[in-house]
N, C-alpha and C positions, 0 to 999 in steps of 0.2 A: 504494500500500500504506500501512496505517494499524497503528503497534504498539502495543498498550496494557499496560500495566504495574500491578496495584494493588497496595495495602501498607495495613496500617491493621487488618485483619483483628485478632481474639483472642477472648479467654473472658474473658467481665464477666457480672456477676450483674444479675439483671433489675430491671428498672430503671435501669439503670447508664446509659453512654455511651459511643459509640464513632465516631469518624470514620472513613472509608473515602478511598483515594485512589487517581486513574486519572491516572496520565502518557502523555502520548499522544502520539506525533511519527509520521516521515513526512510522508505527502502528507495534513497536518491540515486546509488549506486545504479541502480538498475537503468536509469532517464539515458534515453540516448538522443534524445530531441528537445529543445522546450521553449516555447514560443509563447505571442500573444494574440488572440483574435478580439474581433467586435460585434457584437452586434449593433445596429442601428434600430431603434422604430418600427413594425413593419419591414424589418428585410434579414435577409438569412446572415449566420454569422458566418464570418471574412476571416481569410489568415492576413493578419497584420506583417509580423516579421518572426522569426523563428531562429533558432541557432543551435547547431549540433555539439554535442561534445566536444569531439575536435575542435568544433572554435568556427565551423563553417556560418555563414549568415544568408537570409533570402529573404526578400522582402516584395511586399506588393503594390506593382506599378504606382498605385496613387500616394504612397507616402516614401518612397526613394528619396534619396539626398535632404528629409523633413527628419525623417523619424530613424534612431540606430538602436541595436539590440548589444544587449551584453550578457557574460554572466559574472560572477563575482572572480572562481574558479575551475578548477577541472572536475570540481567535484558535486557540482549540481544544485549548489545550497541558496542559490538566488539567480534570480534570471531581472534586467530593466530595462524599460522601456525611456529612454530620451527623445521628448515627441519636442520640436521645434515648428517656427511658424505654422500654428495649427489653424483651422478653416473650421468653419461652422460644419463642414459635412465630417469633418472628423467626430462628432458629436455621438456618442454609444456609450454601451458597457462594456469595457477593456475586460478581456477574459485570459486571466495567466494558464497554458496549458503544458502539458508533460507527456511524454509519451517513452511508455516504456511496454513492459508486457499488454497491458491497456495503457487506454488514455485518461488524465487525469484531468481536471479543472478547478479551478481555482473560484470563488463563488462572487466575483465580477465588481467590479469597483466602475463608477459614474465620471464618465469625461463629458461637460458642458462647454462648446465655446460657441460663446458669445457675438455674433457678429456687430 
């Protein structure tokens, strides 16, 4: 089992900035992926950015050169989201996930920006 926890969520005005953060314990060892999606309103949830163990990154068209992923270290214990000039359509619930034997989720934290 994998528990993930974010914090960092709020309401900023567009443009603004907002970090996001996933703590993650349990059987971390196991995570060989962990990333963040959103939902929006009314629309399916989206991979935002993601990052593998190794340290590889991906992210999705709309938020390239805005938003970067990290993790702490090699070992699983935090994944962050750095979201830069953010857009009212950035506006969702940031969802920290994990992916290991399953998939795991974190229970979503509220990004508002304001235009």
């Amino acid at each position: 089992q994998v528990q993930l926890v974010e914090s960092g969520g709020g309401l900023v005005q567009a443009g603004g900035s907002l970090r996001l953060s996933c703590a993650a314990s349990g059987n971390i060892f196991s995570i060989n992926v962990m990333g963040w999606y959103r939902q929006a309103p009314g629309k399916q949830r989206e991979l935002v950015a993601s990052i593998t163990s190794g340290g590889n990154t991906n992210y999705a068209d709309s938020v390239k050169g805005r938003f970067t992923i990290s993790k702490d270290n090699a070992k699983n214990t935090a994944v962050y989201l750095q979201m830069n000039s953010l857009k009212a359509e950035d506006t969702a619930v940031y969802y920290c996930h994990a992916r290991a034997a399953y998939n795991y989720w974190g229970q979503g934290t509220q990004v508002t920006v304001s235009s």
